[in-house]
C-alpha positions as semicolon CSV with decimal commas, in nm:
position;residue;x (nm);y (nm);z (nm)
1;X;1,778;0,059;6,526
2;X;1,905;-0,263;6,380
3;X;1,624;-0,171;6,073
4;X;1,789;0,116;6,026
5;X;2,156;-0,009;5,901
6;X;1,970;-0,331;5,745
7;X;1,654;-0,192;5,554
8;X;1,407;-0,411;5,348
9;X;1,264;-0,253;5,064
10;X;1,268;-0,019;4,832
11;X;1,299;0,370;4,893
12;X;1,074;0,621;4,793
13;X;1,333;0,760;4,563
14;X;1,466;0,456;4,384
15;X;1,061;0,360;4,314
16;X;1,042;0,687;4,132
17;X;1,352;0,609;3,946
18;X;1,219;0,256;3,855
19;X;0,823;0,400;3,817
20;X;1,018;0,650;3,535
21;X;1,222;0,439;3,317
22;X;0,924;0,193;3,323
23;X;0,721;0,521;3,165
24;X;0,968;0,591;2,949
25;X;0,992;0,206;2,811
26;X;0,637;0,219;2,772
27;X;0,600;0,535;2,598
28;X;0,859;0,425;2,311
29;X;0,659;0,133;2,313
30;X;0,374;0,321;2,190
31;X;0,562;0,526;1,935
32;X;0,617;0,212;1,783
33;X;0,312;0,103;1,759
34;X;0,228;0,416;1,547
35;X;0,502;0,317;1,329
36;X;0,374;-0,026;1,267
37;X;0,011;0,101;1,243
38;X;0,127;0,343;0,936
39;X;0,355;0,050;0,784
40;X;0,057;-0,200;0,782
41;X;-0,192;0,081;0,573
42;X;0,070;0,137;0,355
43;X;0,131;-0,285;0,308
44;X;-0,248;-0,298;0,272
45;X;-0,273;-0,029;-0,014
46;X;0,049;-0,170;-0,187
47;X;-0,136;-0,498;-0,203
48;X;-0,490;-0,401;-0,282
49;X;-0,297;-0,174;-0,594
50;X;-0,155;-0,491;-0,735
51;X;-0,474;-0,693;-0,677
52;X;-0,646;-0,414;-0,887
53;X;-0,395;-0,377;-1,134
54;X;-0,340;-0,782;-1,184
55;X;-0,738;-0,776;-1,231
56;X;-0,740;-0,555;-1,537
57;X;-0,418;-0,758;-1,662
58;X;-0,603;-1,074;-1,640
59;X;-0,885;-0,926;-1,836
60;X;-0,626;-0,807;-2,076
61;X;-0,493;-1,165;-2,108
62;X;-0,846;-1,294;-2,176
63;X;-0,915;-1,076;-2,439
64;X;-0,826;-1,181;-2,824
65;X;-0,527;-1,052;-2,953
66;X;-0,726;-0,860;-3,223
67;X;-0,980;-0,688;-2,987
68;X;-0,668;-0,500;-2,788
69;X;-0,693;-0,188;-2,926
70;X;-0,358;0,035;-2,939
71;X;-0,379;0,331;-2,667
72;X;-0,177;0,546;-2,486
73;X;-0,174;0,639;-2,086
74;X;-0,580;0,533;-2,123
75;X;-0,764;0,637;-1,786
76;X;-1,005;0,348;-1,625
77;X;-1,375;0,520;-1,713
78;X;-1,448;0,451;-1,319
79;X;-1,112;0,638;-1,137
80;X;-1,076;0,700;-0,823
81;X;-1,188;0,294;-0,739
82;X;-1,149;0,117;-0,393
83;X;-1,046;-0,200;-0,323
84;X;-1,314;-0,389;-0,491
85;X;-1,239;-0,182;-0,818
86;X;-1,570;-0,011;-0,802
87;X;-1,554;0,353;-0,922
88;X;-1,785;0,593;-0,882
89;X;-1,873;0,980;-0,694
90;X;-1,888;0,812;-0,339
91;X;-1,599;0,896;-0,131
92;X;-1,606;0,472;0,021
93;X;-1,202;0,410;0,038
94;X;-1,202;0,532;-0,326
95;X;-0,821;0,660;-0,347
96;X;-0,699;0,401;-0,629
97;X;-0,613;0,526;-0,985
98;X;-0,588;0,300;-1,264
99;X;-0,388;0,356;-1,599
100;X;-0,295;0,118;-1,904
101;X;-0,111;0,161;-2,215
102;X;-0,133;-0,097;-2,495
103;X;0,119;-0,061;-2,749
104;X;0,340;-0,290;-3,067
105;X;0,630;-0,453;-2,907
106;X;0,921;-0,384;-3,071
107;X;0,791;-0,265;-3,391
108;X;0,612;-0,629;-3,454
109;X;0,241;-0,659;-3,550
110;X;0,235;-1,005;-3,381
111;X;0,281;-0,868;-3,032
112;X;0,198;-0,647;-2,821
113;X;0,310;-0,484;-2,520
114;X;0,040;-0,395;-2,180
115;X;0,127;-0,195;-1,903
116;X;-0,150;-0,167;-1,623
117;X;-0,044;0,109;-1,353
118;X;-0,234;0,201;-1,032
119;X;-0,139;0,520;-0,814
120;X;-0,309;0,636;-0,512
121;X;-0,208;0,941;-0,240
122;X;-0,086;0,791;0,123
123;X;0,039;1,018;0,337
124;X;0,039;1,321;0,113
125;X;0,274;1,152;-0,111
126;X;0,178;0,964;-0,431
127;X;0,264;0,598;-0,470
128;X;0,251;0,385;-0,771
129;X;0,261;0,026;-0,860
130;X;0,250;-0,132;-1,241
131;X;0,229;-0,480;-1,427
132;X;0,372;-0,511;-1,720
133;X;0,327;-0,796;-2,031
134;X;0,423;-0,864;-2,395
135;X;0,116;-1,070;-2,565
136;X;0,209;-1,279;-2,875
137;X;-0,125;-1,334;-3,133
């Protein structure tokens, strides 16, 4: 009887209190994981955009002043590319759009302004990224 009025334990009723707010804590755990997951494709494609689009800059830098021909909005040849800039038919990660404009800055035939621009689709909405320069001959 004394066990009775002094009881050691836990009840049946106060483990399946604790056994569902420990579900509960572990199932918003796992929304956020989702959450992350999403956040770290979208970091990646952010990143690999501006790695593509700084590539095509950097050839644009390396190129004399006289060989950059004036052009409008131009569409890279090889669009859609993936992350190693390869284009092609394939369907290999190849979501990656790449744009560039080369125009006079400021009315001055000693410079020139470049704009590189990459877009891609990530879920169902369309993200863009772009680099711009002014190049002096």
């Amino acid at each position: 009887m004394n066990n009775l009025h002094n009881p050691k334990g836990f009840t049946l009723v106060e483990f399946l209190v604790a056994l569902s707010i420990l579900g509960f804590g572990i199932l918003s755990l796992a929304g956020l994981q989702v959450t992350a997951i999403k956040g770290n494709l979208g970091s990646k494609n952010l990143t690999t955009a501006n790695v593509l689009a700084e590539r095509k800059m950097e050839e644009f830098k390396n190129t004399s002043f006289a060989n950059l021909v004036l052009m409008s909005n131009h569409a890279d040849p090889d669009n859609p590319l993936n992350s190693n800039g390869l284009g092609g038919v394939s369907n290999d990660g190849r979501i990656f759009n790449r744009f560039w404009s080369i125009e006079s800055y400021a009315g001055s035939s000693n410079m020139k302004h470049i704009a590189v621009t990459i877009t891609w689709t990530e879920g169902g909405r369309t993200r863009s990224t772009s680099l711009d320069t002014v190049i002096s001959n």
